[in-house]
MDAnalysis code that builds the backbone (N, CA, C; Angstrom):
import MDAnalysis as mda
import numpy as np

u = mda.Universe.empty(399, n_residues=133, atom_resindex=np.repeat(np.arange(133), 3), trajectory=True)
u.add_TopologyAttr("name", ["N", "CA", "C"] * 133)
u.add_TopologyAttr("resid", np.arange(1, 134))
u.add_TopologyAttr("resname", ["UNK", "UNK", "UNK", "UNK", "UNK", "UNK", "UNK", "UNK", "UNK", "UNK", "UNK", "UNK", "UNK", "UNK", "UNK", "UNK", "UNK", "UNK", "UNK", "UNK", "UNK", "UNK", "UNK", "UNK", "UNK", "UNK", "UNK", "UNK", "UNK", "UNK", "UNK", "UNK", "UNK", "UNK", "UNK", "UNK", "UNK", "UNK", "UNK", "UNK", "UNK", "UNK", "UNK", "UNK", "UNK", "UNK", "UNK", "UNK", "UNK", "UNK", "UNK", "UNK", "UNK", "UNK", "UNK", "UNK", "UNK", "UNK", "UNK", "UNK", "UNK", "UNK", "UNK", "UNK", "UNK", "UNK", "UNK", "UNK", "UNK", "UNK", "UNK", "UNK", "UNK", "UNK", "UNK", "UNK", "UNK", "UNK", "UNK", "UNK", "UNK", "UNK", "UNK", "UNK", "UNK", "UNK", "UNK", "UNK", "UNK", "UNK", "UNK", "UNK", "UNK", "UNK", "UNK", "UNK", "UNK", "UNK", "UNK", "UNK", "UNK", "UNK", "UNK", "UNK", "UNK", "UNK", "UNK", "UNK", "UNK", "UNK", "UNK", "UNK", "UNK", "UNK", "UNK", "UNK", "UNK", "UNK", "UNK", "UNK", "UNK", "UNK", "UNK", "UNK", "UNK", "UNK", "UNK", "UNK", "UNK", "UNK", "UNK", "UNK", "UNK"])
u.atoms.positions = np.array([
    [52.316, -21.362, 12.842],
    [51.231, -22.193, 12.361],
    [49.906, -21.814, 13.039],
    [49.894, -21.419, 14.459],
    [48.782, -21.336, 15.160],
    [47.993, -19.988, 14.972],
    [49.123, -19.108, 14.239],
    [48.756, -17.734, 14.125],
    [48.179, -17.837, 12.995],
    [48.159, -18.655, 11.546],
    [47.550, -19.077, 10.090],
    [45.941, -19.539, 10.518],
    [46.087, -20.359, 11.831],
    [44.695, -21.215, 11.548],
    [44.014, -19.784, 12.451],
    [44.239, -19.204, 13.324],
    [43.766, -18.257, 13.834],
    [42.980, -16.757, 12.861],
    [43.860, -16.482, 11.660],
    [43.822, -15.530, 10.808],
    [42.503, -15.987, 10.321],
    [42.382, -17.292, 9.515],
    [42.408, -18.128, 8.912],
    [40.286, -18.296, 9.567],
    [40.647, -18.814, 10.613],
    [39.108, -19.195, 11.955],
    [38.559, -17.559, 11.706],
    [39.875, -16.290, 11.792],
    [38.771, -15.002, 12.350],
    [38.003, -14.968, 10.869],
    [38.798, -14.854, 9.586],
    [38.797, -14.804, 8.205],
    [37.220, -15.278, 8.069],
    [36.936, -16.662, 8.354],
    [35.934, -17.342, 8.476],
    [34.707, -16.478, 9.268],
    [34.839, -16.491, 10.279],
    [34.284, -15.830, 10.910],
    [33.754, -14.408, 10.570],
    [34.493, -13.970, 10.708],
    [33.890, -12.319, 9.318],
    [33.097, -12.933, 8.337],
    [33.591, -13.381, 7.622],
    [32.671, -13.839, 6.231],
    [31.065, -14.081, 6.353],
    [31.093, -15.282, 7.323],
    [29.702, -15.983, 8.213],
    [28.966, -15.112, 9.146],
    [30.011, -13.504, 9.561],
    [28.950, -12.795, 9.937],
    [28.224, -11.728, 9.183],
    [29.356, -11.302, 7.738],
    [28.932, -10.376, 6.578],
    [27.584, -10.779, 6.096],
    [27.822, -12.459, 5.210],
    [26.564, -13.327, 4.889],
    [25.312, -13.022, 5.866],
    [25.470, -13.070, 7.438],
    [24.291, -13.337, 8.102],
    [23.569, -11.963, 7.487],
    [24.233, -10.548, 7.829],
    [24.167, -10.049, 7.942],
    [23.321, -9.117, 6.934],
    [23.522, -9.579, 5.343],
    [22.954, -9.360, 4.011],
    [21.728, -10.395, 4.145],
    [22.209, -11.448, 4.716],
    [20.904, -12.124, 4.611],
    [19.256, -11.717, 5.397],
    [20.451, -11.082, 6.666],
    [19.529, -10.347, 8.152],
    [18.171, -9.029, 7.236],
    [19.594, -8.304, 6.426],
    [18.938, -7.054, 5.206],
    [17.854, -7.331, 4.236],
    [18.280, -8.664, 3.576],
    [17.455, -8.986, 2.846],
    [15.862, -9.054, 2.958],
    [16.088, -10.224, 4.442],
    [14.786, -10.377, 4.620],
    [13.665, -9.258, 5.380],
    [14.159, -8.315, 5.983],
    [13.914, -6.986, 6.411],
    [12.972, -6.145, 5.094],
    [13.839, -6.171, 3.834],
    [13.681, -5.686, 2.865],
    [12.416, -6.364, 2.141],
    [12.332, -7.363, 2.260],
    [11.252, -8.520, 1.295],
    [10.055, -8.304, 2.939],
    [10.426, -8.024, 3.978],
    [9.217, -8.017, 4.874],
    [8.662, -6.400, 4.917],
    [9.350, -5.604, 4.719],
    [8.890, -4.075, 4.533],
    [7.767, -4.235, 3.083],
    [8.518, -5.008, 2.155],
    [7.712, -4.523, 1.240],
    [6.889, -5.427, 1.315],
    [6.270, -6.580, 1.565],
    [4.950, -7.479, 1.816],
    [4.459, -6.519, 2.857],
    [4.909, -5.919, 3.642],
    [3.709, -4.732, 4.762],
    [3.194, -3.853, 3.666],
    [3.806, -3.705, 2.655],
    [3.028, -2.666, 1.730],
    [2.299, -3.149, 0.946],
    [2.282, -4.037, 0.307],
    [2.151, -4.599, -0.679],
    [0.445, -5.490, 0.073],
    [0.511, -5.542, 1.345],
    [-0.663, -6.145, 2.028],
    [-1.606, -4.653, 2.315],
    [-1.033, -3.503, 3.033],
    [-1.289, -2.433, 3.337],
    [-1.993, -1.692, 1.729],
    [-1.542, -2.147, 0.502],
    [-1.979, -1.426, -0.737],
    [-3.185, -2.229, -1.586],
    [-3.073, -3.761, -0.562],
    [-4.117, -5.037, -1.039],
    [-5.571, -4.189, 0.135],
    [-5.236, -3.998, 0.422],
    [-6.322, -3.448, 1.637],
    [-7.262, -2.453, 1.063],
    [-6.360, -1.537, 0.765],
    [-6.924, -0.585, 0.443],
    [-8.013, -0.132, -0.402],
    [-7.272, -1.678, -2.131],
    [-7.803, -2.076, -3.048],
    [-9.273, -2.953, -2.745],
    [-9.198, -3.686, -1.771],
    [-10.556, -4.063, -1.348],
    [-11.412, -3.359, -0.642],
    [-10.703, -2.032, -0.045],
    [-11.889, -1.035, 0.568],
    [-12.982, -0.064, -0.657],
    [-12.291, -0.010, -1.660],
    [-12.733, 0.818, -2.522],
    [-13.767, 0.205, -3.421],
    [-14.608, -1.189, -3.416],
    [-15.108, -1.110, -4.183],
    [-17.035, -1.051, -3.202],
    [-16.516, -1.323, -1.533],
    [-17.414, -0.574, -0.764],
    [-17.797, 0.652, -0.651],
    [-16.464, 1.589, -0.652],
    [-16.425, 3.200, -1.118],
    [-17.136, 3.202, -2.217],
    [-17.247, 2.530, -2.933],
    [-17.967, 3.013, -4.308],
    [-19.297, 2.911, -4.327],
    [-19.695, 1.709, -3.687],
    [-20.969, 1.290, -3.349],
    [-21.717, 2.508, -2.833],
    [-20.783, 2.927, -1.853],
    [-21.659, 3.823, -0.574],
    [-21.868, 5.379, -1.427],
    [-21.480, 5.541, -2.389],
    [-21.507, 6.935, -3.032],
    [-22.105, 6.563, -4.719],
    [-22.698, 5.478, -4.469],
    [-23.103, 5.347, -6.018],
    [-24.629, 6.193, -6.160],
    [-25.560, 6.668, -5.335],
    [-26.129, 7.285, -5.748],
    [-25.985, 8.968, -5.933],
    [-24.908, 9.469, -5.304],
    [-24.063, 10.501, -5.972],
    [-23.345, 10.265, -7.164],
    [-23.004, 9.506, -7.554],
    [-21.650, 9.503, -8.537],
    [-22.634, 9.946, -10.132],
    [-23.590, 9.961, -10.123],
    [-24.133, 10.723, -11.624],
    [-22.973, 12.147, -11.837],
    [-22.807, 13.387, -10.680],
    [-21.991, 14.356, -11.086],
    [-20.412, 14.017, -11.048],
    [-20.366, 12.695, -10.203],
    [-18.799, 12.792, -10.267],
    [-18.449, 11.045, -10.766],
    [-19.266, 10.736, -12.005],
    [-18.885, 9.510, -12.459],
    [-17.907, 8.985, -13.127],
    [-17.073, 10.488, -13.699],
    [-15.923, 9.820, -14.510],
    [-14.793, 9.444, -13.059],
    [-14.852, 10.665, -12.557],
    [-13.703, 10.322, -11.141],
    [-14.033, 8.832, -10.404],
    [-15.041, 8.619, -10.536],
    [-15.478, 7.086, -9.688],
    [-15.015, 5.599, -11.010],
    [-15.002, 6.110, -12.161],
    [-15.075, 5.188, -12.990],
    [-13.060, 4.908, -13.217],
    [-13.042, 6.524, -12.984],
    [-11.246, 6.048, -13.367],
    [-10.691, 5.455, -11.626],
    [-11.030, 5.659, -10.563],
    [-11.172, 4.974, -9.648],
    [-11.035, 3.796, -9.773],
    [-12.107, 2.993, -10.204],
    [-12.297, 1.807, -10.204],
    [-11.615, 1.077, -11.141],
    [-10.823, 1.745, -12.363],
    [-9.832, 1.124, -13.499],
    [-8.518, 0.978, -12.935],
    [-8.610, 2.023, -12.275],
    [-7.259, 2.129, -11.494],
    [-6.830, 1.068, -10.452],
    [-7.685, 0.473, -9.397],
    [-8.037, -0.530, -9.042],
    [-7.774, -1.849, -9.819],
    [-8.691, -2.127, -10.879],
    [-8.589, -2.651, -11.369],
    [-6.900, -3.058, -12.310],
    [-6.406, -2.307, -12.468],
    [-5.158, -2.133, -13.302],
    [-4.083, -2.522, -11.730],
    [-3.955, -2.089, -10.963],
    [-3.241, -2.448, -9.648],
    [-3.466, -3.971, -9.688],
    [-4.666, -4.465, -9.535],
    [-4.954, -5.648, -8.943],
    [-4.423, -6.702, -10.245],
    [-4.140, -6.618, -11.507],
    [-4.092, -7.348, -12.168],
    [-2.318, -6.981, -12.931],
    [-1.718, -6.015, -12.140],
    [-0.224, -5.749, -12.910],
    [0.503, -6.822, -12.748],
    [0.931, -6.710, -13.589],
    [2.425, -7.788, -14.584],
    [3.509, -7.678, -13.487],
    [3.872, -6.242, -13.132],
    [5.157, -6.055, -12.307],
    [4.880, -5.335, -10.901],
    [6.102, -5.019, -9.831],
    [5.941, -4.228, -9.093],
    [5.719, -3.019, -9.207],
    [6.596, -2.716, -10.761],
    [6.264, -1.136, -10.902],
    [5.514, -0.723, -11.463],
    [4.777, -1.674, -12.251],
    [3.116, -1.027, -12.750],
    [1.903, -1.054, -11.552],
    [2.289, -1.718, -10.562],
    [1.597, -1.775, -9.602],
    [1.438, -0.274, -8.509],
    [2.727, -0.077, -8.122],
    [2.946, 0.868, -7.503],
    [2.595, 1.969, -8.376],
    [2.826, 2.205, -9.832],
    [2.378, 3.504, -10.682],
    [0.881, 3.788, -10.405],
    [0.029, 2.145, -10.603],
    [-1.598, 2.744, -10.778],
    [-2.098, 3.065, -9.151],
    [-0.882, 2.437, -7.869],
    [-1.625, 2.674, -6.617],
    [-1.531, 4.238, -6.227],
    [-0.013, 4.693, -6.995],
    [0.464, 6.097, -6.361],
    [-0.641, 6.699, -7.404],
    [-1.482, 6.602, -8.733],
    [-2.562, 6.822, -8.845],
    [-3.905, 6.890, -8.134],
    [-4.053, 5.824, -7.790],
    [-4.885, 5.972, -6.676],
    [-5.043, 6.805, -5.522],
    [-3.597, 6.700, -4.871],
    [-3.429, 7.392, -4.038],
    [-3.592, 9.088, -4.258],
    [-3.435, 9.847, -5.725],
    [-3.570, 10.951, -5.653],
    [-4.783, 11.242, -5.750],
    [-5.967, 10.106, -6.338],
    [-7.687, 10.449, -6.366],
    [-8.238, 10.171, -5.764],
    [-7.816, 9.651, -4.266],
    [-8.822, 9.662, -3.531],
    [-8.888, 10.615, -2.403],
    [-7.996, 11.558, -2.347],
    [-8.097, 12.801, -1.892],
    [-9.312, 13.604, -2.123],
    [-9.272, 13.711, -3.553],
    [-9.933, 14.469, -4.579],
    [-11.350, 13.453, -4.435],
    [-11.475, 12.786, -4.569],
    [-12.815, 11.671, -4.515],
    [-13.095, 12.586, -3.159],
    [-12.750, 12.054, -1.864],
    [-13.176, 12.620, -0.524],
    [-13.533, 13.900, -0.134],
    [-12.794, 14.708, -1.258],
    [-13.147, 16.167, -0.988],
    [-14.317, 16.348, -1.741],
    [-14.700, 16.381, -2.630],
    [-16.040, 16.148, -3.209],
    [-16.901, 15.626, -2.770],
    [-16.960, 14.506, -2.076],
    [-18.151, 14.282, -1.290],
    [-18.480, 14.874, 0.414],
    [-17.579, 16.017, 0.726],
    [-17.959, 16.708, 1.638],
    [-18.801, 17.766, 1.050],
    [-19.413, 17.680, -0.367],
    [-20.513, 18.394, -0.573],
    [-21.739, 17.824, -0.439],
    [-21.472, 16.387, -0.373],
    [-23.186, 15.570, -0.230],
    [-23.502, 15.410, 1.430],
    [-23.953, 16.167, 2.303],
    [-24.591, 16.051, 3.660],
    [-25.070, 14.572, 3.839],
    [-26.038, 14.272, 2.842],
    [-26.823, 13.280, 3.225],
    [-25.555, 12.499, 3.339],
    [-24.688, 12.022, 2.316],
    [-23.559, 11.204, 2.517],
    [-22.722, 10.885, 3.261],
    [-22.428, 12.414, 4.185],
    [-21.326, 12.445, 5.249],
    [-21.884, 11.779, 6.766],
    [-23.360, 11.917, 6.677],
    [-24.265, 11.249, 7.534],
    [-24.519, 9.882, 7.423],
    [-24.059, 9.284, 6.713],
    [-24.531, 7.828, 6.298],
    [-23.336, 7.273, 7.395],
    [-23.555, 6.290, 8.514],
    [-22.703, 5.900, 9.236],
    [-21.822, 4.648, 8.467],
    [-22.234, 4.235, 7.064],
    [-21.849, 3.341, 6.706],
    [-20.541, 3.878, 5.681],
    [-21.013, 5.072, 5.410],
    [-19.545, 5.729, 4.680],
    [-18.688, 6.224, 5.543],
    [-18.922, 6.622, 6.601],
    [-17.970, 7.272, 7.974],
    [-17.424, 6.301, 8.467],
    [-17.723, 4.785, 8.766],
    [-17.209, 3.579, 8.682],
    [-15.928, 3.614, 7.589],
    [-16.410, 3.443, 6.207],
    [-15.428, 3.522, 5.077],
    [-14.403, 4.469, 4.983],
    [-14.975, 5.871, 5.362],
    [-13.683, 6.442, 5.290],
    [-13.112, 6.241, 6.092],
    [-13.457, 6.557, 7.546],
    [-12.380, 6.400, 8.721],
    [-11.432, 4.644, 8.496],
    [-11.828, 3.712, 7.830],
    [-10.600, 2.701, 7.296],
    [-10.291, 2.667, 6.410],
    [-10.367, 3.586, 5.324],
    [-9.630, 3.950, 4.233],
    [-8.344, 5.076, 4.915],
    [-8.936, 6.434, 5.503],
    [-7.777, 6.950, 6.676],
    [-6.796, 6.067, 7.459],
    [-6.809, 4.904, 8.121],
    [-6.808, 4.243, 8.475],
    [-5.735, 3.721, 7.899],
    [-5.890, 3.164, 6.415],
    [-5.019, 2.010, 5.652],
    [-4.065, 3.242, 5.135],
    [-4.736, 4.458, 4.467],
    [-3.718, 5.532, 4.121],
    [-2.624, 5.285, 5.487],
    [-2.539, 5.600, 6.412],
    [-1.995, 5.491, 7.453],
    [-1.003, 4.575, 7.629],
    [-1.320, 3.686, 7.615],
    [-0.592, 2.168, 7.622],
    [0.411, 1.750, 6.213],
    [-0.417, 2.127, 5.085],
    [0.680, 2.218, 3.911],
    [2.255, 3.707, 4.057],
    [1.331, 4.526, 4.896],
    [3.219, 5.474, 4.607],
    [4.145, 5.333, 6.215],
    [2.915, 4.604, 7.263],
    [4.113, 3.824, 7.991],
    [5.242, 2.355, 7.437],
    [3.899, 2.018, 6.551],
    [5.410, 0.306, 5.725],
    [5.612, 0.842, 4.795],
    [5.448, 2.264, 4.449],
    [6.961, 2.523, 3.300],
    [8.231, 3.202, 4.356],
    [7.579, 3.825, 5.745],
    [8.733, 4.457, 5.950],
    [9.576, 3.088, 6.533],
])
């Protein structure tokens, strides 16, 4: 009999530590992705200062600044996670390309107020592929 309630107590016991244990995963999982999901909100509010600070360049590079800012726009207002993540990993491939282009405007790279912007746009890049890893 003592050996049933024993089986019986460990039986229990496993179970209540499996549960903790998915539950332990879960919330790990739902806190990784709010670090991103805050880390990709960031980013989205740095860019419409970035835009500011290069709007009197953007006559030669206005379509890249305009799909920029849709892109943005389309992130900030998605239906799902995965239209979200589609228009950010968008983002994420034009603003490479945005940054490299404006290492042709001097006056620009001198403006301490865009060297501000980029260095926390670097910054949040940074911080978004540490809360995905």
């Amino acid at each position: 009999m003592w050996i049933i309630l024993g089986i019986l107590a460990l039986l229990l016991f496993l179970a209540v530590l499996a549960y903790n244990t998915v539950v332990a995963r879960k919330n790990n999982v739902e806190n990784a992705f709010g670090a991103v999901e805050a880390e990709l909100k960031k980013r989205r509010d740095l860019i419409p200062n970035l835009v500011e600070a290069v709007k009197a360049y953007r006559d030669y590079e206005r379509e890249l600044l305009e799909r920029l800012v849709a892109l943005r726009e389309r992130a900030a207002k998605a239906g799902s996670p995965e239209e979200e993540l589609k228009a950010e990993g968008e983002i994420g491939r034009l603003l490479p390309r945005l940054l490299a282009r404006l290492e042709a405007y001097p006056d620009l790279k001198a403006s301490a107020n865009f060297l501000q912007l980029q260095a926390a746009l670097t910054e949040v890049e940074d911080s978004i592929a540490a809360a995905r890893r």
